[in-house]
DRENLUM-582456 format. One record per atom (N, C-alpha, C): residue in three letters; x negated, y, z negated. Coordinates in steps of 0.2 Angstrom, whole numbers, padded with zeros to 4 digits, always signed. Last residue first. Example, Ala and Ser with C-alpha at 12.3 -4.5 7.8 and 13.67 -1.06 7.14 Angstrom:
2
Ser-0064-0011-0035;Ser-0068-0005-0036;Ser-0064+0000-0039;Ala-0066-0028-0039;Ala-0062-0022-0039;Ala-0066-0016-0039;
***
This chain:
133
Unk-0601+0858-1090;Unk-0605+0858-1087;Unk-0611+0855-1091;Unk-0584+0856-1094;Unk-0589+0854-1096;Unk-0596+0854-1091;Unk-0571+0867-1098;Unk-0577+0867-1094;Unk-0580+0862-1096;Unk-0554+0869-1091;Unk-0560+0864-1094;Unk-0565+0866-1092;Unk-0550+0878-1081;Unk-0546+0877-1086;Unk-0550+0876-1094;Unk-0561+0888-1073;Unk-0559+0883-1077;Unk-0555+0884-1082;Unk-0557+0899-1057;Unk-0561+0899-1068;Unk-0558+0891-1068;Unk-0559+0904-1042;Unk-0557+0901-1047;Unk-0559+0900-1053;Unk-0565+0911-1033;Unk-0559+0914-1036;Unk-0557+0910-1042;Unk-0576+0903-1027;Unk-0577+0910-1032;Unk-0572+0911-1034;Unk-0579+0888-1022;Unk-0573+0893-1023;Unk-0574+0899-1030;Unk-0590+0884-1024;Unk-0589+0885-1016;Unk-0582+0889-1016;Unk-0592+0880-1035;Unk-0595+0887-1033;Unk-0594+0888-1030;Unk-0587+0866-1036;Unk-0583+0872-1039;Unk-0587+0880-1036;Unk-0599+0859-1032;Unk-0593+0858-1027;Unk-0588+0866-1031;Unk-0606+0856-1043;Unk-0609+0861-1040;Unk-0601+0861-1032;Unk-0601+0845-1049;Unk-0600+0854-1054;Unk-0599+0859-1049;Unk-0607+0835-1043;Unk-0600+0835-1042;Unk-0598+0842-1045;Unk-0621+0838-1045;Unk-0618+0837-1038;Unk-0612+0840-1036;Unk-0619+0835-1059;Unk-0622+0843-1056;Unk-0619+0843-1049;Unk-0622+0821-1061;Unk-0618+0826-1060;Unk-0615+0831-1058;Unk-0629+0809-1052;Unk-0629+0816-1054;Unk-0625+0822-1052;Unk-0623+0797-1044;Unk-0626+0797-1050;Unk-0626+0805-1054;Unk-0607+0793-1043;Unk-0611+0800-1039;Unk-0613+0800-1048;Unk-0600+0784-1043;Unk-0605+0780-1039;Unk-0612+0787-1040;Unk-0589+0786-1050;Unk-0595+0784-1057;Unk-0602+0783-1049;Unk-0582+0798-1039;Unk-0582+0791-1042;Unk-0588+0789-1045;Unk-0571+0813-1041;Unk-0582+0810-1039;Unk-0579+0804-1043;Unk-0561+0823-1031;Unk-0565+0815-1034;Unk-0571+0816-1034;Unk-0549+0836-1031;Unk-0559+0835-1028;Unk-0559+0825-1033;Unk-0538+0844-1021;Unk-0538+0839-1029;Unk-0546+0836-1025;Unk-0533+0861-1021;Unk-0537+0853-1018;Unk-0537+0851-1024;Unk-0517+0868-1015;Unk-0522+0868-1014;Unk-0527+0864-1016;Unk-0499+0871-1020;Unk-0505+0868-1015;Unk-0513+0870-1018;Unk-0485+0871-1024;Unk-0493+0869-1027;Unk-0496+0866-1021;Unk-0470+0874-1026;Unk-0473+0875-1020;Unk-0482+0874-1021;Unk-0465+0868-1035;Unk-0463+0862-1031;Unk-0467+0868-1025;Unk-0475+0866-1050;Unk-0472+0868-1047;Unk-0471+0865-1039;Unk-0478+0853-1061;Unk-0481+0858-1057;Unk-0475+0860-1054;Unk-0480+0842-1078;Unk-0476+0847-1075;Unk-0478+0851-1069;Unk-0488+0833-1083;Unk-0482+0835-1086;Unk-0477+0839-1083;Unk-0500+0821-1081;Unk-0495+0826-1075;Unk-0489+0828-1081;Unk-0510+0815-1092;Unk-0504+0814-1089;Unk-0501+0821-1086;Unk-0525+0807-1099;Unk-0521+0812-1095;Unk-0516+0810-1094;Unk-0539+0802-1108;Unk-0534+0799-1106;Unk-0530+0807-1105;Unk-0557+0799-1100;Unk-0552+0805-1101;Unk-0543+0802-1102;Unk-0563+0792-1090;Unk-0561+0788-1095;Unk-0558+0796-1101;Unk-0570+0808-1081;Unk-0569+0798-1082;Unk-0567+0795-1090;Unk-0562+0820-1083;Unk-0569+0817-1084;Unk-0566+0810-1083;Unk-0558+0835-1077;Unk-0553+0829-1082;Unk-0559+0824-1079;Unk-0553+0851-1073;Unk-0560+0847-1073;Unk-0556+0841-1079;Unk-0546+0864-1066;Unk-0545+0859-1071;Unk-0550+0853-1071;Unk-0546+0880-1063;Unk-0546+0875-1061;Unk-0546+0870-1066;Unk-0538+0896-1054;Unk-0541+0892-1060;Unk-0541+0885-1057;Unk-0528+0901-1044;Unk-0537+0904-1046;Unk-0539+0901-1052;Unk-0512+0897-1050;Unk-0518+0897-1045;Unk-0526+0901-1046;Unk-0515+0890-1068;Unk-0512+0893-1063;Unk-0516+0894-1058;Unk-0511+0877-1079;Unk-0519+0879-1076;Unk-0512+0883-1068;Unk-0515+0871-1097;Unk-0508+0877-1089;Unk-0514+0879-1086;Unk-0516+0856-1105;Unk-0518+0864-1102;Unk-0515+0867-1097;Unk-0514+0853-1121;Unk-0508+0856-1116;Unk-0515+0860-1111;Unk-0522+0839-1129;Unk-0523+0847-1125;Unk-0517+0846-1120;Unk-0529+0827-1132;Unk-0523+0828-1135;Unk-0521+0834-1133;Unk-0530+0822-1115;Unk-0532+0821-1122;Unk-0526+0820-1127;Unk-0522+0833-1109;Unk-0527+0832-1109;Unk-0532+0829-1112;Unk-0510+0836-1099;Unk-0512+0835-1104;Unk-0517+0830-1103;Unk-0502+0851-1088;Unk-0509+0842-1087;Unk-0510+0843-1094;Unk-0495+0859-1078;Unk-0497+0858-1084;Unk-0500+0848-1084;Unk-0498+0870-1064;Unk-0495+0864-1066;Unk-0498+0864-1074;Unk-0493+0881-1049;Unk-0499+0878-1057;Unk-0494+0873-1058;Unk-0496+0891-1034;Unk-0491+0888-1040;Unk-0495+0886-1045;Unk-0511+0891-1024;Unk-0504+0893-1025;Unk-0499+0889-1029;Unk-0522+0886-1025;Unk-0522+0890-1024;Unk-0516+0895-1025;Unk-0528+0872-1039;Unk-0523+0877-1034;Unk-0525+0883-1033;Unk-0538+0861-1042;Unk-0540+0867-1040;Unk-0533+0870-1037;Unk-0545+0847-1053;Unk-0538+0850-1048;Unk-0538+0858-1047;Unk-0556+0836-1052;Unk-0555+0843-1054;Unk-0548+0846-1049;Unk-0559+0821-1059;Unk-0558+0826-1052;Unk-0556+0831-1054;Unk-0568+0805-1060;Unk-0569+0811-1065;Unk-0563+0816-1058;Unk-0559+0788-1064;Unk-0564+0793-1061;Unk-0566+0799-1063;Unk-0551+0782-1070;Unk-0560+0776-1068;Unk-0562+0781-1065;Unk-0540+0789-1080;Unk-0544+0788-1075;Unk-0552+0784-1074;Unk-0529+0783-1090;Unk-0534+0783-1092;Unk-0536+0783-1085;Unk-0513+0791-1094;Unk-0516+0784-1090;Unk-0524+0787-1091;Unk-0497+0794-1099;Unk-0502+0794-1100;Unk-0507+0788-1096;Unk-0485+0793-1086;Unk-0485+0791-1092;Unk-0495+0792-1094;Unk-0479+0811-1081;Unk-0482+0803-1077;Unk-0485+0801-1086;Unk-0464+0819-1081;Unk-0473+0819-1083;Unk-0474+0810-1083;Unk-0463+0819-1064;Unk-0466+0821-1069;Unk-0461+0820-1076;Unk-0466+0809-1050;Unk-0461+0810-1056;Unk-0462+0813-1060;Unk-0470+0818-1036;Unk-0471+0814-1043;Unk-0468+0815-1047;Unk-0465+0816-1019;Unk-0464+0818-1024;Unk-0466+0815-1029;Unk-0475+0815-1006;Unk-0473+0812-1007;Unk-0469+0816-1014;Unk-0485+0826-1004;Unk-0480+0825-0999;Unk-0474+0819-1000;Unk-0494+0830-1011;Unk-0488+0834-1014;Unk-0480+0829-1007;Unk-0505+0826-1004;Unk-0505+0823-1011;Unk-0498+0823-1014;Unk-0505+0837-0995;Unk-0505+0832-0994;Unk-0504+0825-1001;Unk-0506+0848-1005;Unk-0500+0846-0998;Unk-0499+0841-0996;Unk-0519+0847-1010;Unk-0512+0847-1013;Unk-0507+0844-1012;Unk-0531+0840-1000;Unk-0527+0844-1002;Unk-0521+0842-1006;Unk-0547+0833-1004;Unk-0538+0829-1003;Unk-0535+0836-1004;Unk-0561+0824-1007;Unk-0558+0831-1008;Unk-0552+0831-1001;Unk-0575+0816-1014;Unk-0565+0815-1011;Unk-0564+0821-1011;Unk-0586+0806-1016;Unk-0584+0812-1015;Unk-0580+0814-1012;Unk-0590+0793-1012;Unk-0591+0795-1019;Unk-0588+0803-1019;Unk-0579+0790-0999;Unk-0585+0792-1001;Unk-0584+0793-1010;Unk-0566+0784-0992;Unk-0571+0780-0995;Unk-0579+0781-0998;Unk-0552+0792-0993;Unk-0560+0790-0991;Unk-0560+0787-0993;Unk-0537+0785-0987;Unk-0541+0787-0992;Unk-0548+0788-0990;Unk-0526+0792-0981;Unk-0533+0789-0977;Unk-0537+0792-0982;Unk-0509+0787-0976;Unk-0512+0792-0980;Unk-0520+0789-0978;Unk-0499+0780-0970;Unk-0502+0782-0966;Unk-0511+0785-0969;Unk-0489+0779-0980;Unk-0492+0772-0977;Unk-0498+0774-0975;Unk-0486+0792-0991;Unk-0486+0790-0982;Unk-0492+0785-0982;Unk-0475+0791-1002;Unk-0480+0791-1001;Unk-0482+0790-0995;Unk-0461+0791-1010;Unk-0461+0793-1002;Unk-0469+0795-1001;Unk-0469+0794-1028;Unk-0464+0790-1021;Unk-0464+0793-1015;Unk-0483+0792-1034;Unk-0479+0795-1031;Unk-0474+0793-1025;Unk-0484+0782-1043;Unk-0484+0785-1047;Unk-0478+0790-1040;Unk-0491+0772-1035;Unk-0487+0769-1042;Unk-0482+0774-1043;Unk-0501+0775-1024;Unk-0494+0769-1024;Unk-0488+0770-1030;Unk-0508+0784-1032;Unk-0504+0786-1027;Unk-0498+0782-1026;Unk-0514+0774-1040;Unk-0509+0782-1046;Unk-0504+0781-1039;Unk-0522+0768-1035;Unk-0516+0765-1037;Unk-0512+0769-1042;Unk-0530+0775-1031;Unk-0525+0773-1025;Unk-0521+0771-1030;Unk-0536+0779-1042;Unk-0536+0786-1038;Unk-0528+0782-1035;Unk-0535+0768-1052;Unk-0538+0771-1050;Unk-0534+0777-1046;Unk-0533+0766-1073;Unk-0530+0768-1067;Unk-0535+0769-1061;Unk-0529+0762-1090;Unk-0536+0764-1084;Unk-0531+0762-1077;Unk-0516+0765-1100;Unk-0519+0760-1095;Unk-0525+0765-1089;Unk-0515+0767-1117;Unk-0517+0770-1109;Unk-0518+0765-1106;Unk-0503+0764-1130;Unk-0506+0761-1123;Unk-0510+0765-1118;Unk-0498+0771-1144;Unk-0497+0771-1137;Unk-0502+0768-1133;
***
């Protein structure tokens, strides 16, 4: 099977229909996007395997979804979170239709890591799915 590398905007365009025109991507090494806003559009699930050019951790507060991970089934419910690395092959399998809360970017630009780790300790209710620290 194929992965194809992917970036952030071209998931949104491809992937999620009734996507808003309007939507304002950043343009920081460090993105942080709620759910709701990401969810506004619907995703087909499960979205075909793709290889991200980024690293971002998906953090609900309400609902969960399922994400493969490699070769990894992981179920990440609210107060948990999911950490998926650059060049990581992924795919959306499944979330619920009320899923809110934040999907975080760091782009290859955010030389030290730690930077992008240390954004998870500002949410204490949450555990990882994934750890890689």
């Amino acid at each position: 099977m194929k992965n194809t590398e992917i970036t952030f905007k071209e998931f949104t365009k491809t992937y999620i229909s009734d996507f808003p025109d309007k939507f304002r991507y950043l343009g920081t090494p460090l993105q942080i996007y709620t759910l709701e806003d990401l969810s506004s559009g619907s995703i087909a699930t499960p979205t075909p395997l793709l290889k991200a050019n980024f690293n971002f951790i998906i953090l609900p507060t309400t609902g969960s979804f399922e994400q493969q991970v490699g070769n990894l089934i992981k179920k990440v419910s609210e107060n948990q979170a999911l950490l998926v690395m650059q060049g990581e092959v992924t795919s959306l399998l499944r979330k619920t239709h009320n899923i809110k809360g934040y999907y975080i970017i760091s782009s290859t630009a955010v030389q030290r890591p730690t930077l992008f780790f240390q954004v998870v300790y500002h949410f204490p209710n949450h555990s990882f799915a994934q750890q890689r620290l």
